[in-house]
N, C-alpha and C positions, 0 to 999 in steps of 0.2 A: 511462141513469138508474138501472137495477134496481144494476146493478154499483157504482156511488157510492153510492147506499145504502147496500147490504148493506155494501160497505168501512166506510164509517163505523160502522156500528152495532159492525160486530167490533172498529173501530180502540179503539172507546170502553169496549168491554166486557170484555178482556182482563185479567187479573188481574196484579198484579207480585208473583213470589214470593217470598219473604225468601230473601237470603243464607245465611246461615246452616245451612239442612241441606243446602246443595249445596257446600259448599267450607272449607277447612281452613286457619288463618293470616290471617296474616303470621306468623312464627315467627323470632324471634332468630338461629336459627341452622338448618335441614335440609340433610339429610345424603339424598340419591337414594343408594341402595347396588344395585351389580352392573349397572347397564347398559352395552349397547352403543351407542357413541355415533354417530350419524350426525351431525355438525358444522355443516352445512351448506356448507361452503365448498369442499366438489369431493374433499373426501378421503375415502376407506374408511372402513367401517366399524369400530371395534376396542370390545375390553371383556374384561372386564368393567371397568367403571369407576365410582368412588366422586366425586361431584359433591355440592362443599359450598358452600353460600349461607347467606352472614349481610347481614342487612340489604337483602334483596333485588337482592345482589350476588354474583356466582361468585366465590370466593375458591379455590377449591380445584380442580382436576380431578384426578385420583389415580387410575391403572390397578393394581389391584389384583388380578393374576391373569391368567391364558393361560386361553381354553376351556377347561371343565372341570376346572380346578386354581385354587384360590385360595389369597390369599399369608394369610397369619397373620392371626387377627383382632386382633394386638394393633401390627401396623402400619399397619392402616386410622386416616382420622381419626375422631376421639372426637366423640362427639355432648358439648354441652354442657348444662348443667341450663336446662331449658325450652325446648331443641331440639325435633325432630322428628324422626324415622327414616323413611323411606319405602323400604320393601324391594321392588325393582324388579328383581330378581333375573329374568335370561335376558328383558328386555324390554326394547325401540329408544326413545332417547331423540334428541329431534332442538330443531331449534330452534320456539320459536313461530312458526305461520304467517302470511304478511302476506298478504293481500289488496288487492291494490292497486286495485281497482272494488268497493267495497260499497256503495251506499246503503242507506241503515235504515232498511229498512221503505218504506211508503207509505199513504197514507191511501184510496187509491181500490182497492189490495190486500188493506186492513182488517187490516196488518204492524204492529203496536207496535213499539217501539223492544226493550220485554223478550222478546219471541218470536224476534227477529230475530238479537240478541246471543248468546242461551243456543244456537242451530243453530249459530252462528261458532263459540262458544267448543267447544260440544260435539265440533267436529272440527279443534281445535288450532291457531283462528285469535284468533292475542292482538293482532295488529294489524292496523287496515282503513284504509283511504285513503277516506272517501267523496268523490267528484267529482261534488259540490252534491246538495243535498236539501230540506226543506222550506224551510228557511231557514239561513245561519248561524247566528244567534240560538239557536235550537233546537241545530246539531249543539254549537256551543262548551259550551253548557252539562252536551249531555249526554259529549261530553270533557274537563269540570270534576268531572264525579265518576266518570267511569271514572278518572281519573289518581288521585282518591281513596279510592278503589274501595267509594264506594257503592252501586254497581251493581256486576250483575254485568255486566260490559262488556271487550272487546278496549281496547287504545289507540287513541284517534280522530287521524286529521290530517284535519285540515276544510278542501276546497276549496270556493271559492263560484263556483257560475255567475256566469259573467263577465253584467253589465249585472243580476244577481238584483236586486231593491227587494221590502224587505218593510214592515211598520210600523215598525222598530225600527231598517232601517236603508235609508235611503231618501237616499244623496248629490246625486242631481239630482234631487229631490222625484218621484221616481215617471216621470223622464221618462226615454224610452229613449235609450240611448246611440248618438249620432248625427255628433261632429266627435273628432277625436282630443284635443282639449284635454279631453274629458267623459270619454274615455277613462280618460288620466292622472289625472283625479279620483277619479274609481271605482274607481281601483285604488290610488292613496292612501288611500282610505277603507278599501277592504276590510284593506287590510295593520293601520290602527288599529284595525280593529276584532277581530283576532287571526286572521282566517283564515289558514293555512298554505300558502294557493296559490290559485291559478286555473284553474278548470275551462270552457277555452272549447269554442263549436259552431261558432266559422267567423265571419266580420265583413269586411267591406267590406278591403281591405287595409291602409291606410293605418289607420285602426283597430289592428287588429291588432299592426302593426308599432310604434306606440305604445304601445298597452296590454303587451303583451311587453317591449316594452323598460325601463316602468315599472317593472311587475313584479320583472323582473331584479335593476334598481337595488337595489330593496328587498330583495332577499335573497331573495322569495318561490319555488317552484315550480310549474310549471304541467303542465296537460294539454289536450289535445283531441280531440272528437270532430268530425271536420272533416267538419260536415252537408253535402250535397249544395247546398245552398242557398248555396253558399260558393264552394264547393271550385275551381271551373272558374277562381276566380282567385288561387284560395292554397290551395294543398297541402302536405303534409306536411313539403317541403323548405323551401318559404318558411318553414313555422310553425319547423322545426328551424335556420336560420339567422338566425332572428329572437331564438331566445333559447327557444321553446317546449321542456321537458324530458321529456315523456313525448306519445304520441298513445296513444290509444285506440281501440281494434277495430283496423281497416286501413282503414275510408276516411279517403282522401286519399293514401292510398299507390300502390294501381295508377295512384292520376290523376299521380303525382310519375313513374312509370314511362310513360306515353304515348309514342309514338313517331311515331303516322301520326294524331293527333287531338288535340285538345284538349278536348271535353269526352265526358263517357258517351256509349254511342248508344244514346240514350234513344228508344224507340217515341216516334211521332208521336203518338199518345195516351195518351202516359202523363201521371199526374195525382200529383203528392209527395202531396199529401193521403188519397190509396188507399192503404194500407199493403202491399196485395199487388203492387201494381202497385213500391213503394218496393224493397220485400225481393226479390221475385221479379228484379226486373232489375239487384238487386246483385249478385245469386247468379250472374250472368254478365259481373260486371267484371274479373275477372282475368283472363280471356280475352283481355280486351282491350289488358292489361299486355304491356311487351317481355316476352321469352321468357326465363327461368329462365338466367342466368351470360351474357348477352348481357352486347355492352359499357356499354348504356344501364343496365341492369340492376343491372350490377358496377358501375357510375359512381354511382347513386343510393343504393345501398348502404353505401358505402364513405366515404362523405362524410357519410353521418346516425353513422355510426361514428367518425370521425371529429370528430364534433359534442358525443360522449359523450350520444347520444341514446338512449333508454329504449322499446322497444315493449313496449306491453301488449296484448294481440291478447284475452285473453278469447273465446276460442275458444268454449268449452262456451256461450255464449247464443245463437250460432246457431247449433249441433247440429239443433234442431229443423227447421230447413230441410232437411236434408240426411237426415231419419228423423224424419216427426212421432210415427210411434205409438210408437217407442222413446219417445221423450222423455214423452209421456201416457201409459204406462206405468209410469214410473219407479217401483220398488216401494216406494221414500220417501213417494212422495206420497197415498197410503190415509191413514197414520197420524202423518203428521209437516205433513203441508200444509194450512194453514186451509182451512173453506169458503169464505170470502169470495176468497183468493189463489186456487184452483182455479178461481173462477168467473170471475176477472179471465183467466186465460189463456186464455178460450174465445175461438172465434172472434168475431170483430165489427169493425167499421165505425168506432168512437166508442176504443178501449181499446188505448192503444199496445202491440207488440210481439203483438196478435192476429189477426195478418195471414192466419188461414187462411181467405180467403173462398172459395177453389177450389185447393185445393193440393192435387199431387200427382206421378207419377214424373218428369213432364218437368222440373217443380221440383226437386224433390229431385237427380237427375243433374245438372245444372248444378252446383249445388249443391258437390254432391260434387266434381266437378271443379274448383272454386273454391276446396275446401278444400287439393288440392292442389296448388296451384298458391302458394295462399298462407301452406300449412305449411311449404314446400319454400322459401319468401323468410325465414321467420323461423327455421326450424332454420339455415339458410347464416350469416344475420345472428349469432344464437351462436356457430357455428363460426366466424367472422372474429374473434370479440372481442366484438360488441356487445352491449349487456343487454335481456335481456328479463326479464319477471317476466310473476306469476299474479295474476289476477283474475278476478271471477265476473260481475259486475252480474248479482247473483243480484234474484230479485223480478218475472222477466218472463219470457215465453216457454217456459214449463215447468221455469225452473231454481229451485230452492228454497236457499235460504241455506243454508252449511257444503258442502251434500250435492253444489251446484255445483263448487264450489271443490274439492274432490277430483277432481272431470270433468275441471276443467281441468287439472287436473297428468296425467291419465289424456292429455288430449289433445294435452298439447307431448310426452307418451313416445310417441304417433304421430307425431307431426310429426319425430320422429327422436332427440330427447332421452337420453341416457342416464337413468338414475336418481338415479344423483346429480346430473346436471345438472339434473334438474324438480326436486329437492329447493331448489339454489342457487337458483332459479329464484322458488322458494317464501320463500324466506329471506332470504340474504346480500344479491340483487340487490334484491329489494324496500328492503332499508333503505337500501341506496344507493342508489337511487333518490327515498327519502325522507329523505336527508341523514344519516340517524341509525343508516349503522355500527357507530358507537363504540359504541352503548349496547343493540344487538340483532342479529339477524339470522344469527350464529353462535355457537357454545356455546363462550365462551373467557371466562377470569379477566379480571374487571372489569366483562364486560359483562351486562342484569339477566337477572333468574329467570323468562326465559319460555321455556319447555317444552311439548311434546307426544310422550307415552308411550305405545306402543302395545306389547302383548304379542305380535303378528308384525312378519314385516320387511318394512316396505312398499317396500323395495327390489326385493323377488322378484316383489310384488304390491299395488300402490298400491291396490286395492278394497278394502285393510284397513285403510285410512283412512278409508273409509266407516261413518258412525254405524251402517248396518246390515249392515258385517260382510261378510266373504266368504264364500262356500260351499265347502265343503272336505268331502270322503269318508277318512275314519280308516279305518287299517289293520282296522278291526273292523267296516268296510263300513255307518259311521254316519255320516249326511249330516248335518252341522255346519253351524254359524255359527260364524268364527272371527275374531278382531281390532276393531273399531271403539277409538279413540282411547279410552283406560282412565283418564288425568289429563291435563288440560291445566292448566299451572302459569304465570300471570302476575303478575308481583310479589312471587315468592313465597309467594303463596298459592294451593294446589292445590284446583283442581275436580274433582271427578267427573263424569268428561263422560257416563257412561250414565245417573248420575242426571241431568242436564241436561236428556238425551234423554226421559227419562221423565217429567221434568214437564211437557215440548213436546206428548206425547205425550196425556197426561191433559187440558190444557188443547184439545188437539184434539177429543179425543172427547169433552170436555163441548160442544164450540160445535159438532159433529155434530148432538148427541143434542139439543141444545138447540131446533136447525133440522129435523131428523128428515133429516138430508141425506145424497146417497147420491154423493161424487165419482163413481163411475165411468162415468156418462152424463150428467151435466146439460143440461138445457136442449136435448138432443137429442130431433126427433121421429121417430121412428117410422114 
């Protein structure tokens, strides 16, 4: 109860800051001058490059010079009267990042929708996928003026929990969805009512098999988190030959992988409602999985690739199992994480994703052994062809919005990734994934003016893509901060992503001081 509270109180207390001293445009016409381009789509880096946008359109890309040598400045393009100039000279421009797991916020984390968006934006994420949240109601409207850009806000595609009933949209009056014919309705409903997809948790099958197939029909997208309460009769392959286009995390994957079992081997006391008991005896499912290039292995693989099936594994939100004090650690979280979201990540009984109620090394080794076990399935799944993308479901378990989303890219470059392929990963593969290619995901004429600019290369070192920067020792033997995302440009109009940071920052230390509150022990006795 203290934890809903305090959410609520922060949820409601939050101030929304004006536009205006944090971002620059729409502009008829700008002109980015001298970067190096990272494109997104698997190719090198090159530059210096002149990148012109009118009308919130790439019209132009213009290599303008070899390292250290530049062509004339009277062959560059011309800025035009009421243009912009943005001199970006020796700094990495790449595409905006997609986030294909964000929900906004939450009311029991005391996240506003403004707190949540400015962390996105601040580390160069112009587009988020959220997979359900309070309501549709709610997310449609607030991607009715991110598209407007009365907010400041990423691009929204709004999935709605499958079977969600709120006041405004309630197709079987509130009643839970129970024969396949309610199915079909429910998700004729949701499509009129403009959600972009389906975010399911698992359903009886024939359910399922229904409501996917409606879906389909309609054009829509979908995802899944194929809950445990499900899974033992529909995994990952049924959801993927049923028509499902993304899963989310990896269960239902090792259960599509089984070879001597059909369901977990769940302790004879275990209890889904324990969260330790839930987390702890996932951390030793891929154990259970065939073995890494087996034929079962190669067979189940190779047919979700063949599916043109999408894994978004969001790695970085169970980091914490595998190193809680790293993750409670995280030097973000002092000055960038509400009190009320710190307090939500403590341990307890009652507050999803706080599962520390006795954790420690025998967890965590599992753990780890899970992670590779299960890195080792999706870096092969890219090496074959298949698509993967980045997501954070930031909001829980010690991951903080934006500051996640960088973890994750950190964590498919362990799972084996090149750099440019986490980049793809971050970009290209998200928008195909989200249908919309043509209009994002790589830096090419025609398609729009989302950007993120950072002064190092985060090829060398993805940590400077971190709002706080890398640590770097100068020839002059002075221990620096170097990099965090310097503009992030969506629509054409550019942000200042450290002012961003800085209003996050401010707006923190007011609800600190306001509380007299001290993250770095709560609630811990003594």
């Amino acid at each position: 109860m203290k934890k809903l509270i305090f959410g609520l109180f922060l949820f409601c207390g939050i101030a929304t800051f004006s536009q205006d001293s944090l971002s620059e445009g729409p502009f008829n016409q700008l002109i980015i001058r001298g970067v190096t381009l990272i494109n997104g789509n698997g190719a090198p880096p090159r530059g210096p490059i002149d990148i012109v946008v009118e009308n919130n359109k790439i019209v132009k890309i213009q290599v303008v010079g070899y390292p250290g040598v530049a062509i004339d400045d009277s062959k560059r393009p011309k800025l035009k009267e009421g243009g912009k100039e943005l001199d970006c000279s020796g700094m990495y421009l790449l595409p905006g990042f997609i986030d294909m797991h964000g929900h906004i916020g939450g009311i029991a984390q005391g996240a506003d929708y403004d707190y949540v968006f400015k962390l996105w934006m601040a580390h160069g994420i112009t587009t988020v996928r959220e997979p359900s949240g309070r309501s549709i109601d709610w997310t449609l409207d607030l991607k009715r003026k991110s598209k407007k850009n009365e907010i400041i806000a990423p691009r929204i595609f709004a999935y709605t929990g499958f079977g969600q009933q709120t006041k405004d949209f309630n197709p079987l009056n509130d009643a839970p969805i129970s024969t396949p014919e309610e199915a079909r309705k429910w998700v004729r409903a949701n499509a009129e009512r403009g959600a972009d997809g389906i975010k399911f948790f698992g359903a009886p099958p024939e359910i399922m098999a229904t409501a996917l197939e409606e879906n389909k029909k309609l054009g829509l997208r979908s995802a899944c988190h194929h809950a445990q309460l499900d899974v033992a009769r529909w995994n990952v392959l049924n959801s993927a030959r049923a028509g499902l286009t993304s899963m989310e995390h990896w269960y239902g994957l090792p259960e599509a992988l089984f070879e001597d079992r059909t369901v977990q081997d769940y302790p004879l006391d275990y209890n889904y409602q324990n969260e330790q008991n839930r987390f702890e005896e996932a951390g030793r499912l891929w154990k259970q999985a065939a073995k890494p290039y087996s034929e079962h292995w190669n067979s189940v693989m190779n047919e979700l690739i063949s599916l043109d099936f999408t894994l978004d594994p969001t790695f970085n939100i169970y980091e914490a199992s595998r190193d809680l004090q790293r993750a409670r650690r995280a030097e973000w979280h002092e000055d960038y994480t509400l009190p009320s979201l710190w307090e939500f990540y403590q341990p307890s009984k009652i507050s999803h994703g706080s599962y520390w109620h006795d954790w420690g090394t025998e967890q965590e080794v599992a753990w780890r052994e899970n992670y590779k076990l299960w890195m080792t399935f999706i870096n092969e799944y890219k090496n074959r062809g298949g698509r993967v993308t980045a997501g954070s479901d930031s909001g829980f378990i010690f991951q903080l919005y934006g500051f996640a989303y960088v973890r994750e890219l950190e964590l498919l470059r362990e799972a084996g990734f090149h750099p440019l392929e986490v980049i793809r990963s971050a970009t290209l593969n998200g928008a195909e994934a989200l249908g919309v290619a043509d209009k994002v995901g790589t830096v090419a004429v025609g398609k729009l003016a989302d950007f993120a600019i950072v002064e190092e290369n985060p090829l060398k070192n993805l940590k400077v893509l971190y709002g706080t920067g890398a640590i770097k020792l100068t020839e002059t033997n002075e221990v620096v901060r170097v990099g965090g995302v310097k503009y992030t440009i969506k629509d054409g109009i550019i942000y200042d992503s450290k002012a961003l940071l800085e209003d996050i920052k401010n707006t923190v230390e007011k609800e600190k001081k306001k509380l007299n509150y001290n993250i770095k022990q709560p609630g811990i006795k003594e």
